[in-house]
N, C-alpha and C positions, 0 to 999 in steps of 0.2 A: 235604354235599359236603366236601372235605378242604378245609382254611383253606390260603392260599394262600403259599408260603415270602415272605419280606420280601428283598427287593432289600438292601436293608440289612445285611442278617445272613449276606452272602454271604463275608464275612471269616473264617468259622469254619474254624481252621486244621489241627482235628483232625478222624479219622473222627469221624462220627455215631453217637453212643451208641446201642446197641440197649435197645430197650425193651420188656418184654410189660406189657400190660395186664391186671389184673385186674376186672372188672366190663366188663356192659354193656348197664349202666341208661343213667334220663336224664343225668346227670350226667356218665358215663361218654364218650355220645354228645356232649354240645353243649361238654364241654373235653377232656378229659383225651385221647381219641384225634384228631380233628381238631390240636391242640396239638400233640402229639407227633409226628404224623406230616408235619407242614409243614416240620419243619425248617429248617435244614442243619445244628443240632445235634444232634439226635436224628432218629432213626428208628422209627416202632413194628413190628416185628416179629412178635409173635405177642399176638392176645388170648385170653383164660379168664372163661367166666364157668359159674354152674351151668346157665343155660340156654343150652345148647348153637347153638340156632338163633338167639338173640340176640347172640351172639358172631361166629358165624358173618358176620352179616348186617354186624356192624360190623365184622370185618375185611374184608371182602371190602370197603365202601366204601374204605377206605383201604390197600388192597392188602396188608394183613399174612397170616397164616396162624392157623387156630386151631385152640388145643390143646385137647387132649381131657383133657387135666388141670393141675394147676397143676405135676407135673413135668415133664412137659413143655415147660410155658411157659418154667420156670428155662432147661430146653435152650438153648432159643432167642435168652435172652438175658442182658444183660448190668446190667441193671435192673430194678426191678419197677413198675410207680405203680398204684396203689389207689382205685379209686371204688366201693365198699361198703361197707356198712354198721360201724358202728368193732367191732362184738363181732366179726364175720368178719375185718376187717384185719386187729387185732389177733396173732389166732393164724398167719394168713398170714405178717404181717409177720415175725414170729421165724421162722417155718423160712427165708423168703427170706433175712434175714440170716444165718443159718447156714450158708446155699447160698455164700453170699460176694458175694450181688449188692447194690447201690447202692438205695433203697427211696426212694420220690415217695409221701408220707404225705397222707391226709387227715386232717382233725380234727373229733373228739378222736381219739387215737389208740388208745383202744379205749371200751369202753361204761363200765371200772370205772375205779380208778386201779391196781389189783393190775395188771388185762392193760395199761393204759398203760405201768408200773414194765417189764412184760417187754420192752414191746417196745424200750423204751430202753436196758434192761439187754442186751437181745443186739445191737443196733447198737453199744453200747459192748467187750460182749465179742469181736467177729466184725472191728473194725476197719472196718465198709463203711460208705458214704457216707450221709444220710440229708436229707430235705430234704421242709419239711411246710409242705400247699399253705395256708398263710394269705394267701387271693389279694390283699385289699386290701396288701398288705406290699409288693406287687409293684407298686404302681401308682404312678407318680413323684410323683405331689400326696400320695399319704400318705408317700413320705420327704421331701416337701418338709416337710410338716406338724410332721414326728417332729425334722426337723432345726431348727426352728424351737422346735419345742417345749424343745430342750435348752441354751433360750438364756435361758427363760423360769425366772421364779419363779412355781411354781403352788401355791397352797393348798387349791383344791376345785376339782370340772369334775365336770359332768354330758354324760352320753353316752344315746343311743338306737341300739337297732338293731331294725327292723319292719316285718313285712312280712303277706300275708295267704295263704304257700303252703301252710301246713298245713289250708286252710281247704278245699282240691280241687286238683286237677291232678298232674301228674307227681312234684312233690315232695313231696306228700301220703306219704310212706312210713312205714312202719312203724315202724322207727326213733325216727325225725322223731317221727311221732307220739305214739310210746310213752314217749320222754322230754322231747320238746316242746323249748323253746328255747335252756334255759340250756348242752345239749350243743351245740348245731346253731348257734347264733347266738354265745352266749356267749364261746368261743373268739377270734372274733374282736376282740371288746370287751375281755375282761379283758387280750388278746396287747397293744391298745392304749395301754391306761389303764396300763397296768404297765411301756410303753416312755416312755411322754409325761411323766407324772405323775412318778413312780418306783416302785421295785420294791412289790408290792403285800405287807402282811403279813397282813392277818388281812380277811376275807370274808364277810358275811352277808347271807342272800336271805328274801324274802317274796312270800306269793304263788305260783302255783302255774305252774310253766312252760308247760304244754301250754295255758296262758291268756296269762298276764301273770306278770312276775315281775321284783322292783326286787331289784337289788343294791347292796349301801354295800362299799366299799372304804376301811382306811384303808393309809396308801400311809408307805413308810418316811421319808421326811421329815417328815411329820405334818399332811398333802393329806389330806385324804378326798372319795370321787370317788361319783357312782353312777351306774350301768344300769340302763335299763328293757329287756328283750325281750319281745317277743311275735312269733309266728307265723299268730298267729289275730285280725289286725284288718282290717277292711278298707281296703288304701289301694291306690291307682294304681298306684304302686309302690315298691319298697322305701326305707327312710328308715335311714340311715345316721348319726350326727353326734355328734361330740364339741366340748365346749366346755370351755375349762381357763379358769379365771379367778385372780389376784393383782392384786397390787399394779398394774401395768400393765396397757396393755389386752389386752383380751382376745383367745382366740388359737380362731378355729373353725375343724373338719375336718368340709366336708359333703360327703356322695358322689355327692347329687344333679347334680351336672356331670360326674362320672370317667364314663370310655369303658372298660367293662373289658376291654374287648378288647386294650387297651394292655398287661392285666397276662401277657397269656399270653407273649410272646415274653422277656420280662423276665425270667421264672420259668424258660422251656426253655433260656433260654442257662446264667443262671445255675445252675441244676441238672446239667447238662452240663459248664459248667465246674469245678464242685466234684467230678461225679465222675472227669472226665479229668485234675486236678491236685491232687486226691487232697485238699482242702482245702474244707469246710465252709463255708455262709455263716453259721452262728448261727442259721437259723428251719428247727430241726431236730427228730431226735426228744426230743433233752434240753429242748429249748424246750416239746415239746408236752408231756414230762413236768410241765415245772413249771405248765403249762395245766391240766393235768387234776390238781394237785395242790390248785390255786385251787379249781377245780370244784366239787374233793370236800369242802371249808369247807362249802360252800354244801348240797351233800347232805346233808350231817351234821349242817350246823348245829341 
């Protein structure tokens, strides 16, 4: 069912961004179009995906039109957002900014760091707007967290992120699977510990992601941090948590209490506002470059 506009958010003073959709998987389905199409900042417009009748089925839930190809879609609109796979965004994502449209990034922003470099190198060369869904970013306890955190002297912090979807179900995908956690989960982790902590410089992992896999971080002030992910354990449901510790007490972000539903209207306005006033929030494609530049330490190491 389309998510319902926010009484709230009836202040928005400019037209509603048009938006096409790219994908329309699960992921595609339970945010990215519901999301978009609630509005009264945005509007979703037209969806694309390869499977035509899949596309079909979620535009027609939420009143858009669907294209028969991804020019098409550019037609139609005025921005692009992305829920596939990161080797597919990737190359998407360079021609839509070459199109001159506004781009709503998943993460990582592609499978390597080469297609990641592109895709931030044409957001940079094209001038368009760029804005990458790192959802926890979006949810007032993690800037409550982050804001806290920059008050803090931290020396070390340990983080988890774990959940048991690559084990069955919808998010069991190919992807997901083929490279397991440290793309899929990872992102989110390193985006934190590298805000909280400080900038992270040098990265190394053990262990095998499509199982388990511990990352050591040391961090430029001379913190060293670490992550555990897995995809494949079984819990309840998913565990989330960072703990920074110093000299003072200590400082925890657990996500076992967030409502994430809080983070979608956070994410639509601000996305909309950066591309109607032409100004960026910071968790962008240059952000996801230096994500997937973390990453690729850890590939290589």
């Amino acid at each position: 069912m389309p998510h319902a506009p926010d009484p709230a958010q009836n202040d928005w003073p400019h037209p509603p961004v048009r938006v096409g959709l790219v994908g329309a998987g699960p992921w595609a389905r339970a945010m990215h179009a519901r999301m978009l199409a609630a509005g009264p900042e945005t509007a979703l417009t037209a969806v694309w995906a390869r499977r035509t009748e899949s596309a079909a089925e979620l535009a027609q839930t939420h009143g858009a039109r669907t294209a028969g190809s991804f020019e098409e879609l550019l037609d139609h609109c005025e921005a692009v957002a992305f829920a596939v796979p990161p080797a597919v965004q990737a190359g998407l994502a360079v021609r839509a900014a070459a199109a001159g449209r506004a781009l709503l990034l998943e993460k990582p922003l592609g499978a390597d760091l080469a297609a990641a470099r592109a895709v931030a190198e044409a957001v940079a060369e094209h001038g368009v707007i760029s804005q990458l869904v790192l959802t926890k970013r979006y949810h007032p306890a993690t800037r409550a967290f982050l804001a806290e955190a920059a008050t803090r002297q931290v020396i070390g912090a340990r983080s988890c992120y774990l959940h048991g979807a690559f084990l069955g179900g919808e998010f069991a995908t190919g992807w997901r699977l083929e490279h397991g956690a440290l793309l899929d989960l990872g992102p989110h982790l390193l985006d934190l510990l590298d805000s909280a902590v400080a900038p992270i410089v040098s990265v190394r992992g053990t262990g095998d992601p499509r199982r388990w896999i511990e990352l050591t971080c040391e961090h430029e002030n001379g913190a060293v941090s670490q992550a555990s992910l897995s995809g494949s354990v079984g819990l309840p449901r998913a565990r989330t948590r960072i703990e920074l510790f110093g000299p003072g007490e200590e400082l925890v972000y657990d996500t076992a209490g967030i409502d994430h539903e809080e983070c979608w209207p956070v994410l639509r306005r601000e996305f909309a506002t950066a591309v109607r006033t032409g100004t960026g929030t910071g968790i962008d494609a240059a952000r996801g470059l230096r994500i997937q530049e973390l990453l690729d330490q850890v590939g290589t190491a």
